[in-house]
Legacy VTK file of the C-alpha trace (Angstrom):
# vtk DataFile Version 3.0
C-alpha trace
ASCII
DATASET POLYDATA
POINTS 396 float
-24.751 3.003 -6.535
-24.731 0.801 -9.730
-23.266 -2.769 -9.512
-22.098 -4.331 -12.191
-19.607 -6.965 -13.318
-16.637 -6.285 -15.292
-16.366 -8.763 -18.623
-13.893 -11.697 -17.634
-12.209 -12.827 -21.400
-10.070 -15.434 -20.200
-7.731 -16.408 -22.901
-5.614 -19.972 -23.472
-2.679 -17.764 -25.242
-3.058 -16.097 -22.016
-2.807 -18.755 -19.471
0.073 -19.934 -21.346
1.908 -16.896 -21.507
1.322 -16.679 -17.281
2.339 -19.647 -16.712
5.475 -18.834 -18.025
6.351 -15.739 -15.371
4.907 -17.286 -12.016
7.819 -19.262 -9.862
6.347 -22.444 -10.217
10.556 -23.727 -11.023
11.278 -22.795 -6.928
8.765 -24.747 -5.262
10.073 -26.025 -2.331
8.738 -27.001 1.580
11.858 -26.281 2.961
12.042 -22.968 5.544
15.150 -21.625 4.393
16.213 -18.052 3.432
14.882 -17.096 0.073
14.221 -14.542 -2.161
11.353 -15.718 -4.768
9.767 -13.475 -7.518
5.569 -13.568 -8.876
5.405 -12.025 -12.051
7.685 -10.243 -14.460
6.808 -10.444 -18.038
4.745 -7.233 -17.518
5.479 -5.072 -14.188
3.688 -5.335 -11.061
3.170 -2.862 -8.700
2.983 -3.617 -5.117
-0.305 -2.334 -3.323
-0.042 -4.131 0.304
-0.288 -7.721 1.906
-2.564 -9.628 4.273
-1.144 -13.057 6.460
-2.778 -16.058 5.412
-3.977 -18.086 8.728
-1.491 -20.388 7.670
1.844 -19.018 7.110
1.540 -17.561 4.200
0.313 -14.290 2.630
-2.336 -12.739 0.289
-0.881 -10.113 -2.132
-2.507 -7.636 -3.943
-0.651 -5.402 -7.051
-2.051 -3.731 -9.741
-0.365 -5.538 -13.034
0.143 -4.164 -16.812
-1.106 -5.922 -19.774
1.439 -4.837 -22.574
-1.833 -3.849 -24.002
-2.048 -0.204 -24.517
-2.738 1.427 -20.782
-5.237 -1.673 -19.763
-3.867 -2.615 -16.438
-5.888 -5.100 -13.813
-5.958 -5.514 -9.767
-3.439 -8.474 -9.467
-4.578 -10.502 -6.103
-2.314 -13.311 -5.324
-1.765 -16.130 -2.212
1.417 -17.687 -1.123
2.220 -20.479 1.667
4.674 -20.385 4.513
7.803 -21.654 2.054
7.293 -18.205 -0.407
5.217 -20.359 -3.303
2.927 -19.214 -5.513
-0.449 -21.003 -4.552
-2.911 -19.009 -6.553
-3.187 -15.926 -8.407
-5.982 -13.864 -9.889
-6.132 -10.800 -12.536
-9.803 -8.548 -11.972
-11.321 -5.942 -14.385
-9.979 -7.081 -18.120
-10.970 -4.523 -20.397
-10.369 -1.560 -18.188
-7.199 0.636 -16.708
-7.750 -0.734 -13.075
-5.749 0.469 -10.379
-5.594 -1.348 -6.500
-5.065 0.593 -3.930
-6.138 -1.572 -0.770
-7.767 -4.782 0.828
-9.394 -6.113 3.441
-9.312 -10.153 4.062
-12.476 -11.874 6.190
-13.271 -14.542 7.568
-14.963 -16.241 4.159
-13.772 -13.528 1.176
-11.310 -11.192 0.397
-12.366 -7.212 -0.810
-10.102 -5.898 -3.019
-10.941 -1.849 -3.810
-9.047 0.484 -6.385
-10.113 2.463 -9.174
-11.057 1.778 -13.120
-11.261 3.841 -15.992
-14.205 2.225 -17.562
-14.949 2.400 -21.684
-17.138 5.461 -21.468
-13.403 7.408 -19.597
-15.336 7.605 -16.137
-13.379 7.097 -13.516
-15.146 5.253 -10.453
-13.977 3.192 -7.654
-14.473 -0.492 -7.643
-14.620 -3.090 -5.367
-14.237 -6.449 -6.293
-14.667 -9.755 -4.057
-13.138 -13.112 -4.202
-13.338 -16.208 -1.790
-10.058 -17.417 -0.102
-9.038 -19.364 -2.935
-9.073 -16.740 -5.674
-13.008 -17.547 -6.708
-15.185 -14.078 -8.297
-17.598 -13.350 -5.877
-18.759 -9.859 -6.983
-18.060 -6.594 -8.147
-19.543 -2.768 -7.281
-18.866 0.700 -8.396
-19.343 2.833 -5.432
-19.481 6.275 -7.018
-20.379 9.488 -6.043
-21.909 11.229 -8.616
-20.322 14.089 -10.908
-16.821 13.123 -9.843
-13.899 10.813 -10.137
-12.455 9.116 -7.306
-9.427 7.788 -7.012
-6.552 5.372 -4.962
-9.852 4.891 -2.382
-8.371 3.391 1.005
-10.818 1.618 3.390
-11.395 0.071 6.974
-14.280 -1.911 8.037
-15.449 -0.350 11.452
-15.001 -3.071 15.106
-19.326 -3.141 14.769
-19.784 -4.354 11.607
-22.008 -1.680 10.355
-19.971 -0.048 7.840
-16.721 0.536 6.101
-14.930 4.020 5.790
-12.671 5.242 2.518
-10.759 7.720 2.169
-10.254 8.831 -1.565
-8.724 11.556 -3.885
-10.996 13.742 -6.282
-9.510 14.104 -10.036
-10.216 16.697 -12.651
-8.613 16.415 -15.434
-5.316 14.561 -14.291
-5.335 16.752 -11.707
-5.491 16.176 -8.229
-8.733 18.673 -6.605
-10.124 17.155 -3.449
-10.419 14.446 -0.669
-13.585 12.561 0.077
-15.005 10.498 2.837
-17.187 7.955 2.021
-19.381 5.556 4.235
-20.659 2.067 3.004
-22.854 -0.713 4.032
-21.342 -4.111 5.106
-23.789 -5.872 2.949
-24.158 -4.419 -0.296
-21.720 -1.509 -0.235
-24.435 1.021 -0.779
-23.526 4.579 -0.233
-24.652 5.924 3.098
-23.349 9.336 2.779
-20.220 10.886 1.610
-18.921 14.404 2.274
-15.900 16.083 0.403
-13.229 18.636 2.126
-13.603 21.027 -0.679
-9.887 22.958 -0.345
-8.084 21.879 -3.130
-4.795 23.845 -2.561
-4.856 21.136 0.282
-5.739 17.815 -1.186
-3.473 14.766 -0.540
-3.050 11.644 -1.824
-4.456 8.866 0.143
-1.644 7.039 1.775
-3.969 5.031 4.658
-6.999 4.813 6.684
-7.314 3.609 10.243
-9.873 3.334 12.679
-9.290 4.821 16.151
-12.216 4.378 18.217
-15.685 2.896 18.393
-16.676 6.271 15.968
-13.529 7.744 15.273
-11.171 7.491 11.667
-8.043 8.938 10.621
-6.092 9.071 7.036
-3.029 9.890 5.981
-2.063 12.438 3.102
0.821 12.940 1.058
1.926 14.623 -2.241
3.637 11.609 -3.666
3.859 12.514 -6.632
5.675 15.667 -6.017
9.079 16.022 -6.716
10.013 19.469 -6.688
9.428 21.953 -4.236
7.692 21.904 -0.550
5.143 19.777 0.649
3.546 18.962 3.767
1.776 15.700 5.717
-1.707 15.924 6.703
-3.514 13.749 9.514
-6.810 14.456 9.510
-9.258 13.117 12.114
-13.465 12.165 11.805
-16.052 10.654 13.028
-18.249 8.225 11.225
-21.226 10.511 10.800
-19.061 12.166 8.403
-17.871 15.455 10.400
-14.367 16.372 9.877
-13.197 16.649 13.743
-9.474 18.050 13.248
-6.310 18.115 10.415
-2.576 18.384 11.462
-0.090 19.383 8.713
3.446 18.087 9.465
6.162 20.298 7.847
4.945 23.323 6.809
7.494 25.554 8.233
10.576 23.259 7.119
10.379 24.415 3.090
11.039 20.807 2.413
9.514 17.557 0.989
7.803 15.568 3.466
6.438 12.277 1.890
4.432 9.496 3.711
4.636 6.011 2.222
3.191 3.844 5.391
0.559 4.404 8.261
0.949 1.774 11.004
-0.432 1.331 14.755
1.907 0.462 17.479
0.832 0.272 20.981
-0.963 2.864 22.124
-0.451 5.130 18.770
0.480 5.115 15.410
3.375 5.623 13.372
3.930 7.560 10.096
6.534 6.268 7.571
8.551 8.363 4.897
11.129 10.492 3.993
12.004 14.138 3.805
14.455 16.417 2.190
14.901 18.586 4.704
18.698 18.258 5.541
19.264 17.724 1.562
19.241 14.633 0.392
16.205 12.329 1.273
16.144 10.637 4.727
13.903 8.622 5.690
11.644 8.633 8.925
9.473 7.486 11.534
7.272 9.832 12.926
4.830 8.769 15.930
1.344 10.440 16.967
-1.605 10.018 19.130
-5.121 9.914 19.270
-6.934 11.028 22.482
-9.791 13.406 21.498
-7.051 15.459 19.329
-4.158 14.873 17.389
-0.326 14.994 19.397
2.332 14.869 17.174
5.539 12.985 18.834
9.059 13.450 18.021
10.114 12.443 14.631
13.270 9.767 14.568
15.626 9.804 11.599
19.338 8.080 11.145
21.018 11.187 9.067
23.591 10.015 6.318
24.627 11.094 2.846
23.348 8.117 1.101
19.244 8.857 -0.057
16.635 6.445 1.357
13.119 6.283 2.150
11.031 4.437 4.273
7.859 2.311 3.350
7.513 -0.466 6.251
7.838 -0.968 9.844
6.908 -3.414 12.510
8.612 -4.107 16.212
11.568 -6.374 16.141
12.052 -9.451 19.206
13.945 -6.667 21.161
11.385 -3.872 20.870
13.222 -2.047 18.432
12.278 -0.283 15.308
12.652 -2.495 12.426
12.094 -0.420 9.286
11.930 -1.321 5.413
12.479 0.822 2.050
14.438 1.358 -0.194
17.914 3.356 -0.599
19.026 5.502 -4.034
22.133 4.432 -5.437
22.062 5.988 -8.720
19.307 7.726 -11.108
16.759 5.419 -11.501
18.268 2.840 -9.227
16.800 1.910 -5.972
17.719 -0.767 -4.041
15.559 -2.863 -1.320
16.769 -2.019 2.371
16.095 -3.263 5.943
17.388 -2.253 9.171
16.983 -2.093 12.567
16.872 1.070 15.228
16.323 2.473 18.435
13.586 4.244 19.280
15.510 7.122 19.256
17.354 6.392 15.976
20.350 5.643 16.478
21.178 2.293 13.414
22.043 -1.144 15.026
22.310 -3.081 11.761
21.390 -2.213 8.418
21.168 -4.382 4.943
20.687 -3.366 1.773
20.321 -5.402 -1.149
21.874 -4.194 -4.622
20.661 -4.340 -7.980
22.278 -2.956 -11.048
19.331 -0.999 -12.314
15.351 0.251 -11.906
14.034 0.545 -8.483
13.523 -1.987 -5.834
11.396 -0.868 -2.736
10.701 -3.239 0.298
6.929 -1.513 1.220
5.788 -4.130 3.709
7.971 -6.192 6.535
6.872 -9.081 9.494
9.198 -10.636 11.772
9.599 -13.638 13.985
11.873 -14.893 16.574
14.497 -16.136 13.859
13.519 -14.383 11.130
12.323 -11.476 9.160
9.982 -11.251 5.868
9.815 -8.509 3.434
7.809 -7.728 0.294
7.687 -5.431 -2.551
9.077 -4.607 -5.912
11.827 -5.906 -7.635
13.201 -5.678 -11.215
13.976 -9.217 -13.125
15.398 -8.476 -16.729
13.558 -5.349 -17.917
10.597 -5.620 -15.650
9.133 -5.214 -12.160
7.851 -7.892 -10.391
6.378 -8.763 -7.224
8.933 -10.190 -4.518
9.370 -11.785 -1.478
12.173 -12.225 1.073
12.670 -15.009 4.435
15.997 -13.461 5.805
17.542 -14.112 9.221
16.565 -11.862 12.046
19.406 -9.638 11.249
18.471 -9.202 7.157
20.985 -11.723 5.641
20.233 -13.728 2.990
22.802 -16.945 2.832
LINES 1 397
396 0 1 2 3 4 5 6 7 8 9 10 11 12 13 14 15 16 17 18 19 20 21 22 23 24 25 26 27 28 29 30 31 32 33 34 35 36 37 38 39 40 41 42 43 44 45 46 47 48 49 50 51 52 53 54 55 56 57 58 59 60 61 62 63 64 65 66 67 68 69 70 71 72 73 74 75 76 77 78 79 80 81 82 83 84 85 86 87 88 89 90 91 92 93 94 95 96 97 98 99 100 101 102 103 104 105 106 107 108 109 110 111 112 113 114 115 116 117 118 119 120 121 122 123 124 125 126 127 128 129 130 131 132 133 134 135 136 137 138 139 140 141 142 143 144 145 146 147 148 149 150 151 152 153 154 155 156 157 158 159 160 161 162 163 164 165 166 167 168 169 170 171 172 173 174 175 176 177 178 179 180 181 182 183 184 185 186 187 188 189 190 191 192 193 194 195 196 197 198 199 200 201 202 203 204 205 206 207 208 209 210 211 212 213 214 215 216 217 218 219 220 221 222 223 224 225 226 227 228 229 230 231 232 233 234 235 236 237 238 239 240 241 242 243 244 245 246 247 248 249 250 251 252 253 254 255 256 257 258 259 260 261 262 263 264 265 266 267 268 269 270 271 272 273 274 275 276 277 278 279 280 281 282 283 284 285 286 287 288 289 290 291 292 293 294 295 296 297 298 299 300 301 302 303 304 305 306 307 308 309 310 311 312 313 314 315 316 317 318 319 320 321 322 323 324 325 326 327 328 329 330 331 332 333 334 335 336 337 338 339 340 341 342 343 344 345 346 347 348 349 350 351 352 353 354 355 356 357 358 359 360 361 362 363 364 365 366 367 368 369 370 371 372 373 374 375 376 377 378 379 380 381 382 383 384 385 386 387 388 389 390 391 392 393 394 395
């Protein structure tokens, strides 16, 4: 494993220009409903979140330069009122793409994937104290390929961390990998690849489901023609493969995952299918216990498209799902809602924009209220966003 650290060029043009696109204008201490934006003078893309002990949140998003393809893992933290507290850019000088993190007690890990100078492809993780602070940065690569959109989970002992990656040959997707790190330096213990590419997924999450035991989830997001399946694919931490489950082979449909969640005593797939025509989205439970039992998908059918990204438990025990609905071409707009656990809607909002696509990827709730956060588009470009609505979505 070579560790390295990417060249920091830290501009006053820069700052400037940054200072100009945070939310600094909306700072407020009040808890009332808002909806507050980080970013937007080059797009953001959402990766996933992390609560802050107190109230707040740590964001991470991979954010474009406007300089040819450079891009950079964008790691930001916000209090319990929505404001912008701190924000950091990692990797200048490469194409660097996040794809997951993992907050502790002293430091947050930050992992993704960066096209260095030389057009290798490796993934990266990069450190940072709580308050935004460079700590480090590794390449953990497994030699003669190029991993990609590497998902991690740092096992109950303490003695390593597990990520789940995609394999890329020439823009092409070719393979999944397992790899298992150190807790102290991130050294390589061992990796081991599936080797069918006709099969290969990409990386959607990673979980740990036992004292020795892993499972991630794959998808073919990027397919949009055509049939695809789900695969949930089981193994142990001395790298054997124990068991994969496809989920919709036999419904010559898409099947898409976009979230990978535990509830109770299982875990819950989230997504969307085409399989009665237009897109509907769904939540799909499953367990763990030796092998892999699939449970009864639950979908709300309707003509309207919509997928599903989040989903969490609301004060009643319901389902209370996030995503986004398609009201147009290229036109998405954030939705929440809330269902029974067999499906059938109890209230639903959606939030409309006039154009580009707004998704709501990641939702928490309270007693008296709810919180999402994803993408939204401000002008001509995407930016990070975050919602406080009342328990029931509104924002007033």
């Amino acid at each position: 494993m070579k560790s390295f650290k990417i060249l920091m060029i830290v501009m006053i043009t820069a700052s400037l220009f940054y200072s100009c696109e945070t939310d600094e204008p909306n700072q407020s201490t009040q808890p009332n409903i808002y909806q507050k934006f980080i970013g937007g003078a080059f797009d953001e893309d959402f990766v996933t979140l992390a609560p802050s002990q107190d109230g707040g949140a740590y964001i991470l998003a991979t954010k474009a330069t406007g300089q040819g393809d450079e891009s950079h893992y964008f790691l930001c933290k916000t209090d319990a009122y929505g404001n912008t507290e701190w924000t950091n850019e990692l990797g200048y000088g490469t194409h660097g793409q996040a794809s997951d993190m993992i907050v502790e007690e002293d430091r947050i890990l930050t992992l993704g994937h960066m096209t260095l100078p030389d057009q290798s492809v490796d993934l990266v993780l990069w450190s940072v104290d709580l308050t935004g602070n460079d700590l480090d940065s590794v390449s953990i690569d497994v030699p003669g390929q190029n991993e990609k959109n590497g998902h991690f989970v740092k096992m109950s002992d303490n003695t390593s961390y597990m990520i789940a990656a995609e394999i890329w040959e020439n823009n092409t997707l070719t393979d999944n990998v397992l790899i298992k790190v150190s807790p102290q330096d991130f050294d390589v213990m061992w990796s081991t690849n599936y080797n069918i590419p006709e099969i290969a997924k990409n990386i959607v999450d990673i979980l740990q489901v036992s004292s020795s035991e892993i499972v991630w989830l794959g998808s073919n997001n990027d397919q949009t023609t055509g049939t695809s399946t789900l695969s949930i694919n089981l193994a142990d931490t001395m790298g054997l493969k124990v068991e994969t489950v496809s989920i919709g082979q036999n419904n010559n449909s898409l099947n898409q995952a976009y979230g990978l969640y535990q509830d109770r005593n299982h875990y819950v797939i989230t997504g969307g299918s085409n399989e009665q025509g237009a897109f509907q989205g769904f939540v799909l439970p499953f367990f763990v216990h030796g092998n892999i039992t699939i449970g009864n998908k639950v979908t709300l059918s309707r003509s309207t498209e919509y997928v599903l990204y989040g989903f969490t438990r609301s004060a009643d025990d319901n389902f209370l799902v996030s995503g986004y609905q398609s009201t147009g071409i290229d036109n998405k707009d954030m939705l929440v809602a809330e269902w029974t656990s067999t499906g059938e809607g109890i209230w639903e909002k959606v939030y409309e924009n006039s154009y580009g696509d707004d998704i709501a990827h990641q939702l928490s709730t309270t007693a008296d209220h709810i919180m999402l956060y994803g993408t939204a588009n401000v002008f001509t470009n995407q930016s990070l966003t975050l919602m406080k609505t009342s328990i029931e979505g509104e924002l007033f």
